[in-house]
N, C-alpha and C positions, 0 to 999 in steps of 0.2 A: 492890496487884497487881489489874489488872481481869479480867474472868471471858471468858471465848470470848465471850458473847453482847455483854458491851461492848465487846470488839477487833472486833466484826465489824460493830457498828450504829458505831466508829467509823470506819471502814473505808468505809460504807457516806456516815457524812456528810463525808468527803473526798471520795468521787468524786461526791455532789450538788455540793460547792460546786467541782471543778476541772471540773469537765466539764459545767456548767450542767447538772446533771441535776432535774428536780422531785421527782422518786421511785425510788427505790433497793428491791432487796430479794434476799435469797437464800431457796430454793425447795428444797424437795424434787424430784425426776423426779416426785412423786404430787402435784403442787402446794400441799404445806403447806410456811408462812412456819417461816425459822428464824431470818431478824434484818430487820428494815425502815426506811427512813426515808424516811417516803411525805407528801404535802400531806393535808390534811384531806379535803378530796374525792374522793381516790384511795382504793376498798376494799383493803387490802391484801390480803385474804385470794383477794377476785376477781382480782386484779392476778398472784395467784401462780399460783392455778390457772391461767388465762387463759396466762401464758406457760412454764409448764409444758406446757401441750396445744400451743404455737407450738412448742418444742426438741423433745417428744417426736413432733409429727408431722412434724417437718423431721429428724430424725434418720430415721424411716422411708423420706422420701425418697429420701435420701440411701443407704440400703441398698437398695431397691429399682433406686434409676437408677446404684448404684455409684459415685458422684462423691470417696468419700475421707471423710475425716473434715471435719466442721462447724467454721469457724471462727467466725464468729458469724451469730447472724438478727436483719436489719434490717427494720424494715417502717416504713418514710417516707409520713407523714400532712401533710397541709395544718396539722395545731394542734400537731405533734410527730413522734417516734421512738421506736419503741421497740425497743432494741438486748437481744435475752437471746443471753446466752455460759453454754454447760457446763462445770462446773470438776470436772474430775473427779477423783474423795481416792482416796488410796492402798490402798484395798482394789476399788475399779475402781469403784464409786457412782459417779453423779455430780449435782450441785445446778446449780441454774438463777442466773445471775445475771440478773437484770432492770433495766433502767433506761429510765425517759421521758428522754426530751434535749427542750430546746427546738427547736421547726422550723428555724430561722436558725442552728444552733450548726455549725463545726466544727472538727476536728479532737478529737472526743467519744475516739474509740476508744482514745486514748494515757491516759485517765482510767480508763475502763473496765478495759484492762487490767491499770493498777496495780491497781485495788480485785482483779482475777482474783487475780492473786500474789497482794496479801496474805492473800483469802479464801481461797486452797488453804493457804498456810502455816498458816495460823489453823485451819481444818478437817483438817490433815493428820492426826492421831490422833485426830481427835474417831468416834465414831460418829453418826448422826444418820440 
């Protein structure tokens, strides 16, 4: 039987390889790593923070200008993307998923959201 942190780094290396992703990771709202699967030259730990402060200040936004709840944040780059979605666990938390995508990929977001699902079933009782 694998432990959470293996269902979720595997979780993580499905949607690297269906979704051409280079780097994967899930996040605290405070920006600490709780599973990763990142390229060698991606800091993970920058990576987290980094799109922790992208969900947490588009969450603000989005309470400020009232637009509803966030479905995901894209931010399309000449060398990439990078796609963070909040999964929010059943005491109202909520964790950052992150992913780089290749620039030329699409149809990413059907990738992305399987890993959501399985990362909230997976985190559903966990604390973190």
């Amino acid at each position: 039987m694998s432990t959470t942190l293996e269902s979720l780094n595997e979780a993580l290396e499905e949607l690297n390889e269906t979704g051409r992703v280079s780097a994967s990771l899930v996040a605290t709202s405070e920006g600490f790593v709780i599973a990763s699967v990142v390229r060698e030259e991606v800091d993970e730990t920058v990576a987290a923070a980094m799109s922790s402060f992208v969900h947490n200040a588009a969450q603000r936004a989005r309470e400020e200008m009232k637009l509803g709840e966030i479905r995901d944040i894209t931010i399309r780059c000449v060398e990439g993307i990078l796609v963070c979605k909040g999964i929010i666990l059943s005491d109202g938390r909520q964790v950052v998923l992150a992913a780089l995508v290749a620039p030329d990929t699409r149809f990413f977001m059907r990738a992305v959201n399987n890993a959501v699902r399985k990362i909230q079933e997976l985190l559903r009782n966990l604390y973190v």
